[in-house]
C-alpha positions in Angstrom: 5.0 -1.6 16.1 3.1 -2.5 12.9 4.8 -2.8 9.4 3.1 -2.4 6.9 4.3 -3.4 3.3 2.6 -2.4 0.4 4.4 -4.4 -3.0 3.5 -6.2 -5.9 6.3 -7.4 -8.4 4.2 -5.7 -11.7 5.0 -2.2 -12.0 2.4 0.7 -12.3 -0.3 -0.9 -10.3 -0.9 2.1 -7.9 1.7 1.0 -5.3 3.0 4.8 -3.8 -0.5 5.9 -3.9 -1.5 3.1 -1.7 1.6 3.2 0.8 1.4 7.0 0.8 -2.4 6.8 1.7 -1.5 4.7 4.3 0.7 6.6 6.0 -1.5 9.4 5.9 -3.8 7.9 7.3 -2.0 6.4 10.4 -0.4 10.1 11.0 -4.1 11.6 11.0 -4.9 9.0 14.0 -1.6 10.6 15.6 0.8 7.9 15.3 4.3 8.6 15.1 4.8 7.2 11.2 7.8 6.2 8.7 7.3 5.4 5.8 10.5 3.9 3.1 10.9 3.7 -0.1 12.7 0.9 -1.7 11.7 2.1 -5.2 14.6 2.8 -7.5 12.6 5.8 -8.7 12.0 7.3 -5.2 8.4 7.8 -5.8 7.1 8.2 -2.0 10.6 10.0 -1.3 9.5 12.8 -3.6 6.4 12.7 -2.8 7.8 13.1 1.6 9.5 16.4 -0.4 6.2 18.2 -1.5 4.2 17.5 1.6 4.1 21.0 3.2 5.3 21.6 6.5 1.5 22.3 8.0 0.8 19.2 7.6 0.9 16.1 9.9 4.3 14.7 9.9 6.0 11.3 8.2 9.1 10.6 8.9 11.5 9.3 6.0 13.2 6.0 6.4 16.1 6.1 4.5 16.4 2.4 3.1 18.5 1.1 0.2 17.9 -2.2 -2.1 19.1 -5.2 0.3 18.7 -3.2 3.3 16.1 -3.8 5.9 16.7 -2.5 9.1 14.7 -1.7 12.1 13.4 1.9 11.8 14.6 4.5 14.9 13.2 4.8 18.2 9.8 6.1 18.6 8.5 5.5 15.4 5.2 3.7 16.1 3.9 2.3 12.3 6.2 1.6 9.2 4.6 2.0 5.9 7.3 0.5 3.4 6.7 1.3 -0.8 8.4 -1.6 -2.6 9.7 -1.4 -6.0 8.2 -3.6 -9.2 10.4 -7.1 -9.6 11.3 -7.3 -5.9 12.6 -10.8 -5.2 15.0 -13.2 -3.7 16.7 -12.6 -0.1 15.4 -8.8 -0.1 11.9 -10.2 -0.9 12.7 -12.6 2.2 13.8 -9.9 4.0 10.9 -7.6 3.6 8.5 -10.1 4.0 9.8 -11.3 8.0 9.6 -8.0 9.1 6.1 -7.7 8.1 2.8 -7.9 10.1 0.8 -6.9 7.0 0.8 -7.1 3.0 -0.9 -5.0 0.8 -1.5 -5.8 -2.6 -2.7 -3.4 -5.1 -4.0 -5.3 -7.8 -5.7 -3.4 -11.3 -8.7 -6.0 -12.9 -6.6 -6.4 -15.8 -6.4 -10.0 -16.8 -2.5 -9.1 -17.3 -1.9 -7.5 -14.4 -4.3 -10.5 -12.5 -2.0 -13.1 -14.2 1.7 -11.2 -13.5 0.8 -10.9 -9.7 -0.2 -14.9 -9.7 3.4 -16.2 -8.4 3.8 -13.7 -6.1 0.1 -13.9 -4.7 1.4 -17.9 -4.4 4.2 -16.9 -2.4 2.7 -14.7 0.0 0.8 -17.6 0.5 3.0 -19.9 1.5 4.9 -17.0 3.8 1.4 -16.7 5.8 1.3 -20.4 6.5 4.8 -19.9 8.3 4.2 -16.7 10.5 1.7 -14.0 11.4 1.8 -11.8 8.4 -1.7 -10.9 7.2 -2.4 -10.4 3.2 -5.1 -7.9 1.7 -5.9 -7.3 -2.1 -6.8 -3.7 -3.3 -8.3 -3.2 -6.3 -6.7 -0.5 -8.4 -8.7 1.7 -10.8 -11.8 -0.3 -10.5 -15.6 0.4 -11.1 -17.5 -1.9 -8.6 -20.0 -2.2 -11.6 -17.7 -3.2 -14.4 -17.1 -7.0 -15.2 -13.4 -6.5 -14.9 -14.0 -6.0 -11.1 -16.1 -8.9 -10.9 -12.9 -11.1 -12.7 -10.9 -9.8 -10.2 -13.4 -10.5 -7.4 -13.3 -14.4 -8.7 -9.7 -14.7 -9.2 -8.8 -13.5 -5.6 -11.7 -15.8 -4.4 -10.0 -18.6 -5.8 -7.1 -17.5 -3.7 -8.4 -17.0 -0.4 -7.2 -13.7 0.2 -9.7 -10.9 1.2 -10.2 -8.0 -1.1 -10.0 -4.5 0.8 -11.0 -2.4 -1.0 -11.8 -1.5 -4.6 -10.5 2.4 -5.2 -12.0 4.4 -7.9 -10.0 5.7 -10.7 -10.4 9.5 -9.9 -7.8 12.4 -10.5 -8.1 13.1 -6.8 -5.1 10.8 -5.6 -3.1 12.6 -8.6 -4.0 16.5 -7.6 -3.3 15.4 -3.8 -0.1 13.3 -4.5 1.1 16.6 -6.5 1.2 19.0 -3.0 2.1 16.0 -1.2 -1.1 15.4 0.6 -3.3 12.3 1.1 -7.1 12.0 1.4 -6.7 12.2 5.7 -5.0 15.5 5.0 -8.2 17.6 3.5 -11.6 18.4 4.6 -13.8 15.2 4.5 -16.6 16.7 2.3 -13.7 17.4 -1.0 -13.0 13.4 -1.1 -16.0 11.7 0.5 -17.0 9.2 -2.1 -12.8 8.0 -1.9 -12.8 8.1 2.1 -16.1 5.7 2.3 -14.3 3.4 -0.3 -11.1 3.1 2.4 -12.9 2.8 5.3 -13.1 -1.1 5.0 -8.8 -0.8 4.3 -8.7 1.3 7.2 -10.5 -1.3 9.2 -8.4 -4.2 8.7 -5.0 -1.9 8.8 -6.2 -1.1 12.6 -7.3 -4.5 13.4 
């Protein structure tokens, strides 16, 4: 069963838009998907409240600071949403019971900078089992020189950037009714489906 954690310790860097995506995604392939929130602010547990009944279901997995346990039976993929400063034996935790890491990551030089240690760690977590890391740019224009900065400062890091993801007000309007892009006709988010398909790639290798 894979897990599937999305976290980085700065906050606002896009991290329940990416887990939530996620999940979305593995339920549109049919897979029988939790996904837990261990946000103070309950972001993706709102988000499990809007999603209208039509559509294709994710489970919640109620989960508390400190408290990683193995999700119920059945449940094939775990998307877990982590909240900003996560550290220490709950960082420990989340990290053992992981098969991959996503990282969204904004081209801001602060932002770059703030998610250096934890980009370290992860590191040196990778070396010691078989968790997989994965950078996803946040808010970025391909043609901008902040994307390029972020391009060479992950370089530097040997971790593989994803994807880079638009800044667009579709993941907002979607997030709103509780819906990702796998949950609407194609043709409405197009340009933001091509820009996953590498991300979706790598989640199902």
């Amino acid at each position: 069963m894979p897990v599937v954690v999305v976290a980085n310790p700065k906050g606002g860097v896009g991290k329940t838009t990416v887990a939530t995506n996620i999940a979305g995604y593995f339920a549109s392939r049919g897979h029988q998907v939790m996904l837990g929130d261990a946000d103070r602010q309950q972001s993706s547990r709102l988000w499990l409240r809007l999603r209208p009944p039509e559509a294709r279901p994710i489970a919640h997995w109620e989960l508390g600071e400190g408290q990683i346990a193995k999700p119920p039976k059945g449940t094939t993929h775990v998307v877990l949403d982590t909240p900003a400063g996560m550290h220490g034996k709950w960082m420990e935790d989340t990290l053992r019971n992981a098969d991959k890491v996503v990282v969204p990551l904004q081209p801001s030089i602060f932002d770059i900078y703030a998610t250096r240690a934890f980009l370290d760690e992860l590191a040196h977590h990778r070396k010691a089992g078989r968790m997989q890391v994965g950078i996803v740019g946040m808010r970025v224009d391909s043609r901008t020189i902040a994307a390029d900065k972020l391009q060479e400062f992950v370089d530097g890091l040997g971790l593989p950037v994803l994807g880079l993801l638009r800044p667009t007000q579709n993941y907002v309007h979607l997030a709103a009714r509780g819906l990702t892009l796998s949950d609407v006709a194609p043709s409405k988010v197009e340009r933001d489906l091509e820009q996953w398909q590498p991300i979706h790639r790598w989640l199902d290798a």
